[in-house]
C-alpha positions as CSV (number, residue, x, y, z in Angstrom):
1,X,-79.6,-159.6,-23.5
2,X,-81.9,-159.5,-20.2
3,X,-83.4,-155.7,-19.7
4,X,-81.8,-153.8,-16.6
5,X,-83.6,-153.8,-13.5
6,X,-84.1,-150.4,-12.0
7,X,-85.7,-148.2,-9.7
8,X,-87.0,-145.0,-9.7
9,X,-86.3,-143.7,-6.3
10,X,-88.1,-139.9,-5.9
11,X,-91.7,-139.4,-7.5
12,X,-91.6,-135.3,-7.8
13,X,-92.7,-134.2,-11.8
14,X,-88.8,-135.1,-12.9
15,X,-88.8,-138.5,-11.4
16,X,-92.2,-139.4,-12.7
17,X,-90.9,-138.5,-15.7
18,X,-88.1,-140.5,-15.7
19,X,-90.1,-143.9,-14.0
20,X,-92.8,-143.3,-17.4
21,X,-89.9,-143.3,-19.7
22,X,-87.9,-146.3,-17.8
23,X,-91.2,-148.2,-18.3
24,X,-91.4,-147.7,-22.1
25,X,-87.8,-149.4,-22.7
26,X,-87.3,-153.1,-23.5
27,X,-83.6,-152.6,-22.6
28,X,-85.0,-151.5,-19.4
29,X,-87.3,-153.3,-16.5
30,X,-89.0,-151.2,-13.7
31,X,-88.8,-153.6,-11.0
32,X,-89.6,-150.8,-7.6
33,X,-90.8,-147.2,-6.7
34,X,-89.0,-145.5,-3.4
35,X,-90.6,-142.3,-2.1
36,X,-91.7,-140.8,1.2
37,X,-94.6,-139.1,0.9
38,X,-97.1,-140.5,2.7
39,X,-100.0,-139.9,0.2
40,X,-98.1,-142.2,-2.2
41,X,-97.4,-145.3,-0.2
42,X,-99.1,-148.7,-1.3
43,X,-100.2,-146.9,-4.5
44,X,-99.4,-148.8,-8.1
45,X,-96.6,-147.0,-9.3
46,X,-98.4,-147.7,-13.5
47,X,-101.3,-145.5,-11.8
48,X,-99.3,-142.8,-10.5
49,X,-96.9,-142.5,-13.8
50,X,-99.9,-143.3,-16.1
51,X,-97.5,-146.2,-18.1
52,X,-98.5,-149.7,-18.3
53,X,-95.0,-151.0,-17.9
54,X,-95.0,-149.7,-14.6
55,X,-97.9,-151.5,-13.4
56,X,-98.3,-154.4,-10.4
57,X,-95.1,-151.6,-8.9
58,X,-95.8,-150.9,-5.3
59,X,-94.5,-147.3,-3.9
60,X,-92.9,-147.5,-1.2
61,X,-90.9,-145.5,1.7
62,X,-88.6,-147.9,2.8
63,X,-85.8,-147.9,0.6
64,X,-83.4,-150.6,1.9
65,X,-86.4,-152.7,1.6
66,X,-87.3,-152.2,-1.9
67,X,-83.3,-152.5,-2.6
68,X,-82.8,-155.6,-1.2
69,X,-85.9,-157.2,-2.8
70,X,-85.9,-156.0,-5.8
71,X,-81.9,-156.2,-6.1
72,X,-81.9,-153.8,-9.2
73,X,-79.0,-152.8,-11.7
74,X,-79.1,-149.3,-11.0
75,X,-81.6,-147.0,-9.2
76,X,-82.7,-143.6,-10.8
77,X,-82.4,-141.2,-8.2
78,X,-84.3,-137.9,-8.2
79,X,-85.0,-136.6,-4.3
80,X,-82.8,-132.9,-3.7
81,X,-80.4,-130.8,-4.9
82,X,-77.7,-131.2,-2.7
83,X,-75.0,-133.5,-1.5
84,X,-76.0,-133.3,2.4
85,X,-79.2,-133.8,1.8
86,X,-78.8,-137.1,-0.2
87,X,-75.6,-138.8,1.3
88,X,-77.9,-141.0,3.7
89,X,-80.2,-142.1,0.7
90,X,-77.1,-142.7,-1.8
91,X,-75.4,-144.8,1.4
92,X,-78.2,-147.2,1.7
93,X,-78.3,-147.6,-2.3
94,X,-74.7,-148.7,-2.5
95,X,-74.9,-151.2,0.0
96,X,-77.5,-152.6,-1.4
97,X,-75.1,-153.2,-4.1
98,X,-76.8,-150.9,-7.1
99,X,-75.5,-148.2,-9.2
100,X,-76.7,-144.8,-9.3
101,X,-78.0,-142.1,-11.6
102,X,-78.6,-138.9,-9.7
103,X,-79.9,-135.3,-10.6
104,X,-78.8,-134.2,-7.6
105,X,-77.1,-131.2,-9.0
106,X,-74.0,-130.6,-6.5
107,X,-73.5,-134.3,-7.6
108,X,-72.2,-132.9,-11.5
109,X,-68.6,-132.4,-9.7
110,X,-69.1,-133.4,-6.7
111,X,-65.9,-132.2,-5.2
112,X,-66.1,-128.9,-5.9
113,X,-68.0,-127.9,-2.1
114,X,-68.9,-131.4,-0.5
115,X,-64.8,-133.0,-1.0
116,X,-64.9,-135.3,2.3
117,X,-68.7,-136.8,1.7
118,X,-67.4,-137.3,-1.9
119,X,-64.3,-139.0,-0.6
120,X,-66.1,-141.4,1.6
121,X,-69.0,-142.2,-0.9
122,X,-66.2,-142.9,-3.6
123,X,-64.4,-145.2,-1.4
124,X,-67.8,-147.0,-0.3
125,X,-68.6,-147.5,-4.0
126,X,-65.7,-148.9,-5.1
127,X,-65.8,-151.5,-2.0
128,X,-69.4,-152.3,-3.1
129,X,-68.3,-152.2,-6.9
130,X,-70.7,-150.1,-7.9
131,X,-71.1,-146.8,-9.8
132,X,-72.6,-143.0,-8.8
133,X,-73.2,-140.4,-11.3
134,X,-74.8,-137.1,-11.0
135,X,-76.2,-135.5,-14.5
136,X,-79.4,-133.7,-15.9
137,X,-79.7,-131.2,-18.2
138,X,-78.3,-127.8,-16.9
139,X,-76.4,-129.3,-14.9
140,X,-75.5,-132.3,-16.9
141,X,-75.9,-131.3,-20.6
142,X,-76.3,-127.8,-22.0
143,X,-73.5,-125.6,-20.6
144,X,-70.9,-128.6,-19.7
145,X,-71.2,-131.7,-21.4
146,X,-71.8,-130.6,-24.4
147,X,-69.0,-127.9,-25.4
148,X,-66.9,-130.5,-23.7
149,X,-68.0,-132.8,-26.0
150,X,-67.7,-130.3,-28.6
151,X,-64.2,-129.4,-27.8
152,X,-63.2,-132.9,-29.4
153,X,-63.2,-131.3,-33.2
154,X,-61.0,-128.2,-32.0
155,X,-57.0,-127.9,-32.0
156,X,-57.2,-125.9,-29.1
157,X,-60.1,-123.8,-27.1
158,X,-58.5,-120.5,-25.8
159,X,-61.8,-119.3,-24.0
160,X,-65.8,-120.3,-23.9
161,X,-68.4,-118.3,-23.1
162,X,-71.9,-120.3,-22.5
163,X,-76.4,-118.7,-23.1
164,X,-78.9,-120.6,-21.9
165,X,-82.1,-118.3,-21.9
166,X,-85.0,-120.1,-20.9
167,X,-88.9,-119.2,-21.0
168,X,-90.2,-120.1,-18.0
169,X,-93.9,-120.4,-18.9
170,X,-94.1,-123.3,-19.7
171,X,-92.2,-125.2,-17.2
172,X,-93.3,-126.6,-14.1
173,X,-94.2,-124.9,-10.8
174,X,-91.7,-126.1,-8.4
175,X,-89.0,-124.5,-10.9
176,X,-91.3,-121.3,-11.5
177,X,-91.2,-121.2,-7.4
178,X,-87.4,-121.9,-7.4
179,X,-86.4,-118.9,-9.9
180,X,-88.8,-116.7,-7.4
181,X,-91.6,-115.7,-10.0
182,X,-94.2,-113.8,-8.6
183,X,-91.9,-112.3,-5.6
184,X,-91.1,-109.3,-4.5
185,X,-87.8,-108.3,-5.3
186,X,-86.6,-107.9,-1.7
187,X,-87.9,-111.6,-1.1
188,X,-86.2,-112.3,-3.8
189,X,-82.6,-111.0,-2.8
190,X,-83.2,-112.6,0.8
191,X,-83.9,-115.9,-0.2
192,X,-81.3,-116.3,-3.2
193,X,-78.2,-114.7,-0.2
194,X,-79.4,-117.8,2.3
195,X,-78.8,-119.9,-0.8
196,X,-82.9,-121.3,-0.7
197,X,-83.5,-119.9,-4.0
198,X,-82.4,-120.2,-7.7
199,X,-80.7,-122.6,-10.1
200,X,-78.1,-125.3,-8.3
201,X,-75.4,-126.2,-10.6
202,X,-73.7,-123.4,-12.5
203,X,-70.3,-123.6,-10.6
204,X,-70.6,-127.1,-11.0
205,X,-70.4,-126.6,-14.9
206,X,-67.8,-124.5,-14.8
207,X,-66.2,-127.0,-13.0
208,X,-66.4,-129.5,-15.2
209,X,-66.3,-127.4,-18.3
210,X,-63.0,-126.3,-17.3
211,X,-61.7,-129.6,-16.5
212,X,-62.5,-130.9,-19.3
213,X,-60.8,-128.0,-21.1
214,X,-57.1,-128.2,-19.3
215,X,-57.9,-124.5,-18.0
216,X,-56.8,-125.8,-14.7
217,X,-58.8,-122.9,-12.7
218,X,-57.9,-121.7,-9.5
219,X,-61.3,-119.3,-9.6
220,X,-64.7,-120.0,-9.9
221,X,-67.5,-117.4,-8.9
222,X,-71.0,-116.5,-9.4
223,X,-73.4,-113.9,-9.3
224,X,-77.9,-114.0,-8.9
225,X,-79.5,-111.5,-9.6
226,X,-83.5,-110.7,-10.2
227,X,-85.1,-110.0,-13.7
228,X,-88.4,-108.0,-13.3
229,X,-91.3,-107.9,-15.2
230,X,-91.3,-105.3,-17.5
231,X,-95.7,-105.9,-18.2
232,X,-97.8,-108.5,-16.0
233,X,-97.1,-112.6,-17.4
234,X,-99.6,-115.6,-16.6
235,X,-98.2,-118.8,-16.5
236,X,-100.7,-121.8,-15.8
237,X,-99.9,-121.7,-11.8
238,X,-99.2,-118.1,-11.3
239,X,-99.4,-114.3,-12.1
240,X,-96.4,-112.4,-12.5
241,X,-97.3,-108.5,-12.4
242,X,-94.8,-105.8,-14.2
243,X,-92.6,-104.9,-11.4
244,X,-92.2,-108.1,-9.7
245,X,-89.4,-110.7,-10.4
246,X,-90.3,-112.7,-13.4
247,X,-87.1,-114.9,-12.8
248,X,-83.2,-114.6,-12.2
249,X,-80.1,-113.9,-14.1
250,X,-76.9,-116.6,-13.0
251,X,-74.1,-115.5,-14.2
252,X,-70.4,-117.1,-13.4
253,X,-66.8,-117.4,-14.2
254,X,-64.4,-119.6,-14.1
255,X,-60.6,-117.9,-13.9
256,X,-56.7,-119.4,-14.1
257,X,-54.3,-116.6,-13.0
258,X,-56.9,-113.6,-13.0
259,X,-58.1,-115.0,-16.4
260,X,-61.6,-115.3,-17.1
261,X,-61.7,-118.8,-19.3
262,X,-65.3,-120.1,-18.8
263,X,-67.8,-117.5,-18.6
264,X,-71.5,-118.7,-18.3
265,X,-74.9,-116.3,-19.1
266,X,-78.1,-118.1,-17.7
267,X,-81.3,-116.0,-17.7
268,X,-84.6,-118.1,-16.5
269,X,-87.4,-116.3,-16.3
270,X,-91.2,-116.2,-17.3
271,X,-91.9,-114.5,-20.8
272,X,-88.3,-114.6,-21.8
273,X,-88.2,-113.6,-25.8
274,X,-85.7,-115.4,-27.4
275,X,-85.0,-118.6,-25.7
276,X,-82.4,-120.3,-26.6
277,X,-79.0,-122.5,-25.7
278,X,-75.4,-121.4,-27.1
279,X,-71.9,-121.9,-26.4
280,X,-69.0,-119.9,-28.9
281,X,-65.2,-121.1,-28.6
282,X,-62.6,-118.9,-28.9
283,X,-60.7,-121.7,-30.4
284,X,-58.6,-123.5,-33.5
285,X,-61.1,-123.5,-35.5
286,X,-63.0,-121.4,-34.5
287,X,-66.8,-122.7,-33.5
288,X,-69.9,-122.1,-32.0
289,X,-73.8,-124.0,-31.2
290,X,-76.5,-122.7,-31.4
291,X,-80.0,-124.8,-30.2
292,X,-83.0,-122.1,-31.2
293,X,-86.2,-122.5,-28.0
294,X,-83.4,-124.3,-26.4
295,X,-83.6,-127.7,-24.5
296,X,-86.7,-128.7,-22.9
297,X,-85.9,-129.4,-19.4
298,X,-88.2,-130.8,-18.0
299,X,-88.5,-134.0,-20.8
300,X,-84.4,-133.7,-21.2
301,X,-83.7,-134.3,-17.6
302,X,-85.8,-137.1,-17.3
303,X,-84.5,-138.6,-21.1
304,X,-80.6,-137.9,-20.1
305,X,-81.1,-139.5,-16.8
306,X,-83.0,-143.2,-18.4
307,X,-80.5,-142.7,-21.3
308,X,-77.6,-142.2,-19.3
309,X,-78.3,-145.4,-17.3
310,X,-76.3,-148.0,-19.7
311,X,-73.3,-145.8,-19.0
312,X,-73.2,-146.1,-15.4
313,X,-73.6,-149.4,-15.0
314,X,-70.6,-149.9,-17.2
315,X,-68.5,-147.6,-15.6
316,X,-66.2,-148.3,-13.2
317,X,-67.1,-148.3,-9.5
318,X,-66.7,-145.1,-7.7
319,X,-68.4,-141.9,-7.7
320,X,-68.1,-140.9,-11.2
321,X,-68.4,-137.5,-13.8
322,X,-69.7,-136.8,-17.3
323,X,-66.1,-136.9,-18.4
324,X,-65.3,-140.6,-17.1
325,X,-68.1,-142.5,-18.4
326,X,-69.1,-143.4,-22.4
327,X,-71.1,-140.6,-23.7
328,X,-75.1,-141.9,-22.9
329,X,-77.1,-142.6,-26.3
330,X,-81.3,-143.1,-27.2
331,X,-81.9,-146.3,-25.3
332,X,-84.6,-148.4,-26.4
């Protein structure tokens, strides 16, 4: 069976990531490199990603031309969160004819706040015959997929409540910078009320999570607020002294009638204590997950988004969910 062609479109830490991992699969063949910053034009994509199966790949800003010679299976896309800001880029990819793998986060249920631009990139899919999914890790993973998944071995599921606590130490500094470590807590509120600051996603899992549940909701809200520093945290980019925000607490709901169903907990922030993922059913039988340190982000995004590629390309053409297309697997 010939390898998939793809290309990594977006060369931030997540899709470098994702372009080193495409180039260690022999299911998979890195055949082009899309991304406009100028300092990374004409560069060896091998160079850049440090992977010798990416090497003799030119980066380059011109998408449609990249698509059209390359003509790849699918194209790994990595470039914003949100649907607005992406709907020019995904455009040009389907009429070059490839499917899509997106981390665009809005893109988990797309419907949910961006219906029209959904409606018109479904209908140009499906007259290109291609595919468009939106996944990642949280969203994608953690607090959706997986207790959907989950809910397979259960009679019924009466209610879910969803943890992820993350320590944010360790991750990388564009997400330190978007949970607002180091601010002041003013700064903080500002930003997170214009929407420019903070995780992207959780309404989307409630979305989903709910859907994939039969809950039918009619409600979904959320809530950001700042968690200070209680004593001063280093991380390798930045200081974080005791009084000012160390990250943020998301929390959401998702209702049917006045009835909380889906209820999601997610605390980011630097020298969290107990990191961990978790979702408990209230359910026939009853169950719960634990995952101790939680999932790595940062590696899981880019693994979920290479593994997940098999799945798109067999799905059907349209834009497409977690719940419509075969459950991605460890490509090799």
């Amino acid at each position: 069976m010939k390898p998939l062609r793809i290309v990594s479109f977006g060369l931030g830490p997540i899709g470098i990531r994702a372009a080193a991992l495409i180039a260690q699969k022999s299911s998979l063949e890195l055949v082009g490199a899309i991304d406009i910053d100028p300092a990374l034009a004409g560069k060896d994509l091998g160079a850049v990603v440090d992977a010798a199966g990416a090497a003799g790949v030119r980066i380059d800003s011109d998408a449609r031309r990249v698509l059209e010679e390359t003509k790849p299976d699918c194209v790994v896309h990595c470039t914003s969160s949100f649907i607005p800001n992406v709907r020019e880029q995904l455009e040009v990819i389907i009429d070059c004819g490839a499917n899509i793998i997106t981390s665009t986060e809005e893109m988990l249920w797309p419907t949910l706040q961006q219906p029209e631009m959904t409606a018109e990139l479904d209908a140009r899919a499906k007259a290109r015959g291609v595919s468009v999914l939106g996944t990642g890790v949280n969203p994608g993973f953690v607090m959706d997929t997986l207790p959907a998944f989950a809910s397979s071995v259960c009679y019924d599921v009466r209610h879910v409540t969803c943890r992820r606590y993350v320590d944010a130490t360790t991750r990388r500094l564009p997400f330190q910078k978007k949970i607002g470590a180091g601010m002041d807590e003013g700064e903080f509120r500002s930003l997170a009320q214009a929407g420019k600051l903070g995780h992207i996603g959780l309404r989307e899992s409630i979305a989903l999570l709910g859907a994939a549940l039969g809950f039918d909701l009619d409600t979904i809200e959320q809530d950001v607020r700042p968690i200070l520093a209680t004593a001063t945290k280093k991380t390798e980019y930045l200081e974080v002294p005791a009084g000012r925000v160390a990250g943020i607490h998301n929390t959401g709901f998702g209702a049917k009638n006045g009835k909380k169903l889906v209820e999601m907990d997610l605390r980011m922030y630097v020298g969290c204590e107990d990191p961990h993922d978790a979702f408990v059913f209230d359910s026939t039988p009853p169950f719960e997950l634990r995952i101790p340190g939680g999932t790595s982000g940062d590696f899981a995004t880019a693994a979920i988004l290479v593994n997940g590629i098999q799945s798109v390309v067999a799905a059907a053409p349209g834009v497409r969910t977690m719940l419509d297309v075969a459950p991605p697997h460890l490509l090799r």
